[in-house]
TORVEXLUM-25575 format. One record per residue (C-alpha): x, y, z; residue in one letter. Coordinates in steps of 0.02 Angstrom, whole numbers, plus 32768, in hexadecimal, padded with zeros to 4 digits. Each point is the difference from the previous one (the first is absolute). Last residue first. Example, Ala and Ser with C-alpha at 12.3 -4.5 7.8 and 13.67 -1.06 7.14 Angstrom:
BEGIN
<rec u="82AC" v="7FCB" w="8165" lummar="S"/>
<rec u="7FBB" v="7F54" w="8021" lummar="A"/>
***
This chain:
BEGIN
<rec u="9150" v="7CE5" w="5E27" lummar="X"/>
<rec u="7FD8" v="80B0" w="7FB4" lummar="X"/>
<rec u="7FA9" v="807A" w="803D" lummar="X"/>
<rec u="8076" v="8019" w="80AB" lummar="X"/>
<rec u="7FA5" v="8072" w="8084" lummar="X"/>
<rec u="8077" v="7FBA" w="8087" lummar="X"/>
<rec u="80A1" v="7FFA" w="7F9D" lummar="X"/>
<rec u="802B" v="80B5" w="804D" lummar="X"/>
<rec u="7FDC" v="7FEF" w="80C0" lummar="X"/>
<rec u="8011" v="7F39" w="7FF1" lummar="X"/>
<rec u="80D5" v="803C" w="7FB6" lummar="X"/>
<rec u="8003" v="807D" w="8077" lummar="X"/>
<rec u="7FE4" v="7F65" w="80A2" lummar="X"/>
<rec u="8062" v="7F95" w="7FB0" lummar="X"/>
<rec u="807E" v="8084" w="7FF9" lummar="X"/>
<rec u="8006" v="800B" w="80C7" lummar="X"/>
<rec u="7FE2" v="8070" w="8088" lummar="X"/>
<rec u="7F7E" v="8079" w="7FAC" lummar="X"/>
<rec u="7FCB" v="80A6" w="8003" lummar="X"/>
<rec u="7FF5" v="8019" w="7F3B" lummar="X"/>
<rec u="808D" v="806C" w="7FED" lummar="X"/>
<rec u="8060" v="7FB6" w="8080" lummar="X"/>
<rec u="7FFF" v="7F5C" w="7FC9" lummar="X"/>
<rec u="802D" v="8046" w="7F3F" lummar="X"/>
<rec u="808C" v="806D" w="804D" lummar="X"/>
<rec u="8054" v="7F7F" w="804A" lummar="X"/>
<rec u="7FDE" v="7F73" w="7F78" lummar="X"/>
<rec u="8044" v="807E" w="7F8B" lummar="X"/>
<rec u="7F9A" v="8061" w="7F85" lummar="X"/>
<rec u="7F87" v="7FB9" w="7F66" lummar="X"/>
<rec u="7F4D" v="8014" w="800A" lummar="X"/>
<rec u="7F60" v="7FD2" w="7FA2" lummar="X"/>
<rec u="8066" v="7FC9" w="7F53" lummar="X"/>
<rec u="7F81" v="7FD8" w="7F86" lummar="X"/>
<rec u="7FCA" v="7F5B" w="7FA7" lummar="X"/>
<rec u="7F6D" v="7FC0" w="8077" lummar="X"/>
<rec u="805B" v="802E" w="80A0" lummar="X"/>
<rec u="80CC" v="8005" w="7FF9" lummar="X"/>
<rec u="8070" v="8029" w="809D" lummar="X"/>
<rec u="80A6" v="8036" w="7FED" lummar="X"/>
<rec u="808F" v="7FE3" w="806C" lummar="X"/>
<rec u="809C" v="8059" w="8035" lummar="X"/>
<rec u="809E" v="7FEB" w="8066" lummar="X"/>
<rec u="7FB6" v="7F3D" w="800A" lummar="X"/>
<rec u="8025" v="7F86" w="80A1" lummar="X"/>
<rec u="7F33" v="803E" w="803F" lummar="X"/>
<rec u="7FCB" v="7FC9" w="7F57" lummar="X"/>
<rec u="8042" v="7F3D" w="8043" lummar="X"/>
<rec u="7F76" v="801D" w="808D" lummar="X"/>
<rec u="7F85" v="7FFF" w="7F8C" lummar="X"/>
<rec u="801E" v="7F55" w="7F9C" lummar="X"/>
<rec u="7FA5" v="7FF3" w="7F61" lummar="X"/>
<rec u="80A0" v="8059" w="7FBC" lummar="X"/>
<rec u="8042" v="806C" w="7F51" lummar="X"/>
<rec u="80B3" v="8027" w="801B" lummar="X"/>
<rec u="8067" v="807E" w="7F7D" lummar="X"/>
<rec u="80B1" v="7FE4" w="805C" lummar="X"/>
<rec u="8087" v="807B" w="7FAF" lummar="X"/>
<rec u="80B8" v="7FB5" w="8007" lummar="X"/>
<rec u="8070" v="808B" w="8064" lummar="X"/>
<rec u="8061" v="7F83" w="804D" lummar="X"/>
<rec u="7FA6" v="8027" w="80A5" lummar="X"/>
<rec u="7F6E" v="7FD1" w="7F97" lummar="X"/>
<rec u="8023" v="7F55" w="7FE5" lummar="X"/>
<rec u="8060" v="7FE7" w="80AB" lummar="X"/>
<rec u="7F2E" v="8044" w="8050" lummar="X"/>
<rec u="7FB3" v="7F71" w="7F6D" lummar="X"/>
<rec u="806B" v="7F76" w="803A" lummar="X"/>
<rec u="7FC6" v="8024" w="80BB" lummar="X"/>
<rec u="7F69" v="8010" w="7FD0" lummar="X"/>
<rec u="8004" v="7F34" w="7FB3" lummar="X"/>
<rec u="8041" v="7FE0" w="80B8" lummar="X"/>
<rec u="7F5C" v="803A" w="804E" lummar="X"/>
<rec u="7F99" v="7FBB" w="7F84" lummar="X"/>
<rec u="805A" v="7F50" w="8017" lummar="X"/>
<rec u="7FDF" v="801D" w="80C6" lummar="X"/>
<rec u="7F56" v="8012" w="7FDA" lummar="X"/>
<rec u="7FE9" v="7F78" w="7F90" lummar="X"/>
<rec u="7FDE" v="800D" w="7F4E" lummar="X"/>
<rec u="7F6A" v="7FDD" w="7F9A" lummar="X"/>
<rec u="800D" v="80B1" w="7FA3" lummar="X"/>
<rec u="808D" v="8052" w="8031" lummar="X"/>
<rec u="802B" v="804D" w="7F53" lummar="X"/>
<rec u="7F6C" v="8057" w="7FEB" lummar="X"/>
<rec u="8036" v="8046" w="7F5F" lummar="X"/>
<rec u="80BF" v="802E" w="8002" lummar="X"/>
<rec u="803B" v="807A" w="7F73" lummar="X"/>
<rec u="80BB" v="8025" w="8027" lummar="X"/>
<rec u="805F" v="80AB" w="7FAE" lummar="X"/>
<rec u="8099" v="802A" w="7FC5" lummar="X"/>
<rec u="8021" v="7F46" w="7FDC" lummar="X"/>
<rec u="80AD" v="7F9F" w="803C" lummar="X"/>
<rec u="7FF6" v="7F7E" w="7F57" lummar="X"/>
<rec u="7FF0" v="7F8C" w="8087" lummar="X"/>
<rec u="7F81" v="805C" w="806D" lummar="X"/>
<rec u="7F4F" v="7FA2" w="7FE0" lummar="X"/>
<rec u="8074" v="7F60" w="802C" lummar="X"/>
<rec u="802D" v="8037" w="80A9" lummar="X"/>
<rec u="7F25" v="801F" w="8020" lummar="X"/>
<rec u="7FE0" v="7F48" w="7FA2" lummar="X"/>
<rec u="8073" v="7FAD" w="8086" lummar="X"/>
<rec u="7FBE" v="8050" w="8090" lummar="X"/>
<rec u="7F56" v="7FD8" w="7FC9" lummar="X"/>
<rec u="8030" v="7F52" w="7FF5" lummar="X"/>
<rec u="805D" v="7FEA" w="8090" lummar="X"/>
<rec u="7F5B" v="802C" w="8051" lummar="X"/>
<rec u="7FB3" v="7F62" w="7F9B" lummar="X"/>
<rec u="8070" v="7F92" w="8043" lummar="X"/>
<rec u="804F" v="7F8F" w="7F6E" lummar="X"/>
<rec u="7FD6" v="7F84" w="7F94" lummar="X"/>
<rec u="7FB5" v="805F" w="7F6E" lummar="X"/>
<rec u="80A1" v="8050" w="7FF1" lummar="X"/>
<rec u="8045" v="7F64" w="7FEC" lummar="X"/>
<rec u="80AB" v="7FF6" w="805C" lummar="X"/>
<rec u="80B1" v="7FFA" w="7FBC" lummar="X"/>
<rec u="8017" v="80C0" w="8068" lummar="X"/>
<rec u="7F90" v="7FCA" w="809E" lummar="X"/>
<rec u="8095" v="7FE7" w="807C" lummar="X"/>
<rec u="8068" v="80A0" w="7FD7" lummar="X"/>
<rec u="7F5C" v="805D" w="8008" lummar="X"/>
<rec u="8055" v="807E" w="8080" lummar="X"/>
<rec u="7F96" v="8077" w="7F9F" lummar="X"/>
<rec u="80A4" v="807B" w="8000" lummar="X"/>
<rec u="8053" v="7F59" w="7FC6" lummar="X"/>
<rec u="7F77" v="7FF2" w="7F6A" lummar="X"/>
<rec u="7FFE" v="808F" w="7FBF" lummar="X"/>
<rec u="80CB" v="8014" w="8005" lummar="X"/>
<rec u="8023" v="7F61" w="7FA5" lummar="X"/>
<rec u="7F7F" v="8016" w="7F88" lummar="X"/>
<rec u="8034" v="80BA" w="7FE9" lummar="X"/>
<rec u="80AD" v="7FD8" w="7FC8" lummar="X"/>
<rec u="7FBD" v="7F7C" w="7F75" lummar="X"/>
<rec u="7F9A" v="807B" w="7FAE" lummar="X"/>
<rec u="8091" v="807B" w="8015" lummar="X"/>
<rec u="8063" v="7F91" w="7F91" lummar="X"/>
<rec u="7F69" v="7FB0" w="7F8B" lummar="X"/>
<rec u="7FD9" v="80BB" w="7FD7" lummar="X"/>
<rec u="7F5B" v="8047" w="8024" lummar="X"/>
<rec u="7F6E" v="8023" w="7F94" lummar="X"/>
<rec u="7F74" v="7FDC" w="8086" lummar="X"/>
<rec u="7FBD" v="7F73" w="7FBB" lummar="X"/>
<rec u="80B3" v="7FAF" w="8009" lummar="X"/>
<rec u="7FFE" v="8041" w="80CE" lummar="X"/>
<rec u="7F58" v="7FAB" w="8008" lummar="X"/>
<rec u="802F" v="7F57" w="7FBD" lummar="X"/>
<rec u="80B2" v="7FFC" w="806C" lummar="X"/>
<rec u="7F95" v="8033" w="80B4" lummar="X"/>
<rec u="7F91" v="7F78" w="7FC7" lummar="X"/>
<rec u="806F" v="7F8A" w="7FC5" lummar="X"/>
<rec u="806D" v="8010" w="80A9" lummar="X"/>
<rec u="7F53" v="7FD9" w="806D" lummar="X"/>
<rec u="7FD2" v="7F6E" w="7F91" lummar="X"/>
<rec u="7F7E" v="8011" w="7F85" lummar="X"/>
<rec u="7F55" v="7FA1" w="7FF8" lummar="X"/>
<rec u="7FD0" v="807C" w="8064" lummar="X"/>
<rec u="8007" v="808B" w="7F7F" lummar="X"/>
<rec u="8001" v="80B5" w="805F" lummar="X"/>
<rec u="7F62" v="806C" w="8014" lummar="X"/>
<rec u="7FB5" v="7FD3" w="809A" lummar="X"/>
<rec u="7F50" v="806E" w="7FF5" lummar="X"/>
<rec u="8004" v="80AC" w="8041" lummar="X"/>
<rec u="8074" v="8022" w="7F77" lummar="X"/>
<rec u="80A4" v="8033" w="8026" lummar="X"/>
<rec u="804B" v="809A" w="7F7C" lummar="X"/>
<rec u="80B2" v="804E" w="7FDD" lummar="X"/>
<rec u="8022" v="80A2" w="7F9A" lummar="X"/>
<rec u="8078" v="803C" w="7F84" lummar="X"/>
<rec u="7FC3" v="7F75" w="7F74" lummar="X"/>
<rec u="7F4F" v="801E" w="8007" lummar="X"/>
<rec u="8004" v="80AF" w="7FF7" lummar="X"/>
<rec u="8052" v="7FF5" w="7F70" lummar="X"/>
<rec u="7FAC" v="7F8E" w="7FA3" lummar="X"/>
<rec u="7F67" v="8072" w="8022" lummar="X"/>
<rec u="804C" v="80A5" w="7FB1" lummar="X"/>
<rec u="7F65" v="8052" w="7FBD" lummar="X"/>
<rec u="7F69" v="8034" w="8072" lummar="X"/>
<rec u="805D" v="7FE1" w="80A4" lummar="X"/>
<rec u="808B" v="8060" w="7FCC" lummar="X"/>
<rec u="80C1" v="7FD7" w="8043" lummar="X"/>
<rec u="8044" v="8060" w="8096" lummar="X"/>
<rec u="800B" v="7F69" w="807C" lummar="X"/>
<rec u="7F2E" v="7FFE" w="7FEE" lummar="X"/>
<rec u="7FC9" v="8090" w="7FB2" lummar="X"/>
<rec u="7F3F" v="8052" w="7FDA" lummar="X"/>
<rec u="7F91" v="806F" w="7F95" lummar="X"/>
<rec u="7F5E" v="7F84" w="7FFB" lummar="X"/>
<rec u="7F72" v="7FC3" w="7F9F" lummar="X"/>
<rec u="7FD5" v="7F54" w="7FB6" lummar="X"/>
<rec u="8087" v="7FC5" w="805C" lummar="X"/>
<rec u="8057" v="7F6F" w="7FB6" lummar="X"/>
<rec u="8018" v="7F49" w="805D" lummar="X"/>
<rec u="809B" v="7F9C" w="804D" lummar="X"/>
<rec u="8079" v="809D" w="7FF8" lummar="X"/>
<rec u="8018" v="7FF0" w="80C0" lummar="X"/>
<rec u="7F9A" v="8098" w="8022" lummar="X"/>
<rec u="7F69" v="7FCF" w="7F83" lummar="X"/>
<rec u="801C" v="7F54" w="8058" lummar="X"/>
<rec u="7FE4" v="805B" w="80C2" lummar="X"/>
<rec u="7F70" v="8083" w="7FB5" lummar="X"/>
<rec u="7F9C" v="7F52" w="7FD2" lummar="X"/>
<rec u="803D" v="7FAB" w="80A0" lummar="X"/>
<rec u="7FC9" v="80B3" w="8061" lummar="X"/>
<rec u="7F4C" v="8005" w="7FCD" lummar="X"/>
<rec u="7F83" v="7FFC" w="8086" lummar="X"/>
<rec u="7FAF" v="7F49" w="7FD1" lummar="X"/>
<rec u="804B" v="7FA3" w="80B0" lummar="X"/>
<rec u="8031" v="8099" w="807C" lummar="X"/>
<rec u="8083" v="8082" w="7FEA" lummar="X"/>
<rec u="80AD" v="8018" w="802C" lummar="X"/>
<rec u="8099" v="8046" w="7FA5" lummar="X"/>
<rec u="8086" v="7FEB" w="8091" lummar="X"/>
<rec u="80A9" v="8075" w="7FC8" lummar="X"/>
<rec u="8096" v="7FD7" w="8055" lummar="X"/>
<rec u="806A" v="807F" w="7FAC" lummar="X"/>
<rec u="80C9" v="7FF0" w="7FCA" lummar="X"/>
<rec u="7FD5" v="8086" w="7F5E" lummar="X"/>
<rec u="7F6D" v="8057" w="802D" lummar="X"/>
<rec u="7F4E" v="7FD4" w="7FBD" lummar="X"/>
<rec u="7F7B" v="8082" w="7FAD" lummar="X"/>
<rec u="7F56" v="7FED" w="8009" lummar="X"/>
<rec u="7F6E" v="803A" w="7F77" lummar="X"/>
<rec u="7F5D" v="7F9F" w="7FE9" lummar="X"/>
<rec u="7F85" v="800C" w="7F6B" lummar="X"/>
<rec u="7F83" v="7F70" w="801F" lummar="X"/>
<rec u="8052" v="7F4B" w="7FFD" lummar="X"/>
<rec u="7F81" v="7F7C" w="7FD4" lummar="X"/>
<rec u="7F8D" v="8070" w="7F9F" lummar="X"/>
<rec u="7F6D" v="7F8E" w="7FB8" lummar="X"/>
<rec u="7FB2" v="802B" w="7F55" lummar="X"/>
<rec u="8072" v="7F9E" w="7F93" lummar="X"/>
<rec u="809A" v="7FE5" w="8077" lummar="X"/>
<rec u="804B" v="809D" w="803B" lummar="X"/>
<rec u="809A" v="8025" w="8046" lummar="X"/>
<rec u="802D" v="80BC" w="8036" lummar="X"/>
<rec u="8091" v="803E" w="8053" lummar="X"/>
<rec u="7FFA" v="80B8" w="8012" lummar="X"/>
<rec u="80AE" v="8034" w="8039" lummar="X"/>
<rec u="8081" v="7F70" w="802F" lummar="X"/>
<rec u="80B8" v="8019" w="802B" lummar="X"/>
<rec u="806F" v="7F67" w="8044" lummar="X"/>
<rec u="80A5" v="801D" w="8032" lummar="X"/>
<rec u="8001" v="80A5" w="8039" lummar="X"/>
<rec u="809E" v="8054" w="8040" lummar="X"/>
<rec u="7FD5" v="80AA" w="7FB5" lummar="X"/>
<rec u="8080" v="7FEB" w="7F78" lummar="X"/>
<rec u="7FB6" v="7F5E" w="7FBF" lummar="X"/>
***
């Protein structure tokens, strides 16, 4: 997009019967952002997360995600950007290799470069000594790591993670940010949603959803200060505090 957006969104609206899950937002994302979309348990941001990844169909919205239509070019969206689930989302049964191999298939790439970025994921990884090992066998922090490289085979415009340091050690989180910072150095955009509020502090932007609206959206810096604060746990009570939904 020519004014360096990557993502554009005006009035996004998903309803289900007589329930409004997602209630007319509008945000914009820059190309190479950390973006943090935060909200508690019920407030809507996995429902506006899939209808951003192509998984699900507004039932209102003017919107772009890597300059194709949210309303009409699903397939896509799908295949220009990458996506983690919050929940481990490679086959364990699989070794390391066939993993990285079944993804990079899925993603539409050639056997050649499929092949290339095997090698290459998984001596960045330093994984050298897990590559004929079960997924399923292996630490889950490597895990996460793993899933993240894969996400960026097909070397997406954009990366949709969704809590993806869930269960995690500190120092895993800490080296998982690191992946993210390289990510977005490289000009990949990060769209983040976290449990964790001291990861939103690592974002150039977050959001914060309450009940299917967006209550406030700045930088951590200008969030803190606007509310008086020290710390984005402490913006995110301010805001979440008078939550309807649980």
């Amino acid at each position: 997009m020519e004014n360096g957006n990557i993502i554009e969104v005006k009035g996004l609206t998903k309803k289900f019967g007589t329930f409004t899950a997602v209630d007319n937002i509008s945000f914009d994302v820059k190309k190479g952002e950390i973006f943090g979309f935060l909200g508690a348990n019920g407030a809507g941001k996995t429902t506006a997360m899939k209808i951003l990844c192509g998984l699900s169909k507004p039932t209102s919205c003017e919107g772009y995600v890597a300059g194709f239509d949210i309303n009409s070019e699903q397939e896509k969206i799908k295949h220009h950007i990458g996506y983690m689930s919050q929940k481990f989302s490679l086959y364990s049964d699989l070794k390391v290799w066939e993993n990285i191999r079944l993804f990079g298939g899925i993603y539409g790439l050639k056997r050649k470069d499929i092949a290339q970025r095997t090698e290459v994921i998984i001596k960045t990884l330093g994984m050298q000594d897990w590559k004929d090992s079960l997924v399923g066998t292996i630490p889950q922090g490597w895990k996460q790591k793993l899933a993240f490289s894969i996400a960026m085979i097909h070397e997406p415009q954009i990366v949709f993670l969704d809590e993806p340091t869930g269960g995690v050690d500190p120092e895993t989180r800490r080296k998982f940010w690191e992946m993210i910072y390289d990510a977005s150095e490289k000009g990949i955009t990060i769209f983040v949603t976290t449990h964790y509020m001291d990861e939103a502090e690592y974002c150039d932007r977050v959001s914060i959803m309450v009940d299917g609206r967006i209550e406030a959206i700045d930088s951590p810096k200008a969030l803190k200060e606007k509310y008086r604060v020290n710390n984005m746990d402490s913006v995110f009570r301010i805001l979440a505090g008078g939550a309807l939904r649980q």
